[in-house]
C-alpha positions in Angstrom: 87.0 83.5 93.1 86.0 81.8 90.2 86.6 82.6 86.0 83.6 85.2 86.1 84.5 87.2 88.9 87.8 87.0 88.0 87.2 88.6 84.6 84.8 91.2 86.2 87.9 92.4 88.9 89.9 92.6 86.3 87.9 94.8 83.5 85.4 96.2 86.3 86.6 96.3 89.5 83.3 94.7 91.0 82.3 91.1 91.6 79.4 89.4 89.3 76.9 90.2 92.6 78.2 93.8 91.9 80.4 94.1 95.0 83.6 96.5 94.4 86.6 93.9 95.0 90.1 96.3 93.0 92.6 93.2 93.1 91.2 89.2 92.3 92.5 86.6 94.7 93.5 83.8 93.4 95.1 80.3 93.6 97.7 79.9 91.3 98.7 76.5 90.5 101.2 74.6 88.2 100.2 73.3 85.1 100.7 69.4 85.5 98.4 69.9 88.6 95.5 72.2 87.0 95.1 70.0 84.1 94.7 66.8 87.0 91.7 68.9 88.6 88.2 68.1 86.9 85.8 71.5 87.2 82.9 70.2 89.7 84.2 66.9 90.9 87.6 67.9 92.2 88.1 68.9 95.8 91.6 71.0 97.1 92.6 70.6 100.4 94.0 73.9 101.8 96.8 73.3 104.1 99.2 75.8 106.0 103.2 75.8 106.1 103.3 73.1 108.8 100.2 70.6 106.3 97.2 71.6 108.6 94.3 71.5 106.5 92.4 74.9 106.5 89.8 74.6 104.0 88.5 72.6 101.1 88.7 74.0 97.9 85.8 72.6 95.6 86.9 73.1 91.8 84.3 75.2 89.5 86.5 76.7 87.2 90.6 75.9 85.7 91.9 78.0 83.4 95.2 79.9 82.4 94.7 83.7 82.0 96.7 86.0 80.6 98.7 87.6 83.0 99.8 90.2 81.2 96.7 91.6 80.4 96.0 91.0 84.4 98.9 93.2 85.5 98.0 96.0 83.3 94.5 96.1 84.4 94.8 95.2 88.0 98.5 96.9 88.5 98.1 99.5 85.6 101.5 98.0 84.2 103.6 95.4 82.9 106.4 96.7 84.1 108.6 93.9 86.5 110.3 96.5 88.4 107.0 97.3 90.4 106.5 93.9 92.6 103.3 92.7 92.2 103.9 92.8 88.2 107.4 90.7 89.3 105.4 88.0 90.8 102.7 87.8 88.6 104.8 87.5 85.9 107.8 85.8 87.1 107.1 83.7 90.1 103.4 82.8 90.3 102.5 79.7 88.9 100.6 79.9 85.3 97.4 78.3 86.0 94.0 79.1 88.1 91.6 77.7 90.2 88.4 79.6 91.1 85.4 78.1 93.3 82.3 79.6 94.0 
C-alpha cells in the first residue's frame, strides 16, 4: 500500500481506486533502514522466518505517519489496553514503506 492509499484507509475507509479496504497493511520498518531506501530506485526483498524470498518489494513511497492519529481512526482509540493500539504504538517499528 503506498502514502495515498494509506491516507485514504485511514480517513475513508476506501482505496484511491475507490475499493473499501477498513484496516491499511503496512510494512513497518526501523528508521536507520527507511531513511537507506530511495523512493523509486530501491527494491525490498521479502523473505519468510526461515530467509526464503517471497516477493520484491519495489519502493514508491517512505514516510513516518502518525500513529496515533492511525489508531484512532483505524482502531477508534488510543487506548494501549486494546491490542492492536499496543502494537501500533508500542512494538511496530516507526517508519513505512508503501509500493504500488
Amino acid at each position: 500500500m503506498n502514502r495515498a492509499d494509506y491516507e485514504g484507509v485511514c480517513h475513508e475507509m476506501k482505496l484511491n481506486s475507490g475499493v473499501i479496504w477498513p484496516i491499511p497493511i503496512m510494512l513497518d520498518v526501523p528508521e536507520g533502514f527507511a531513511k537507506s531506501l530511495k523512493p523509486g530506485s530501491s527494491k525490498v526483498a521479502l523473505r519468510d522466518s526461515e530467509g526464503v524470498m517471497l516477493a520484491v518489494l519495489y519502493v514508491e513511497d517512505v514516510w513516518e505517519p502518525d500513529r496515533k492519529a492511525e489508531a484512532q481512526a483505524v482502531l477508534g482509540t488510543t487506548s494501549t489496553v486494546h491490542p492492536g493500539v499496543d502494537y501500533l504504538l508500542n512494538k511496530g517499528h516507526g517508519w513505512h514503506v508503501g509500493d504500488a
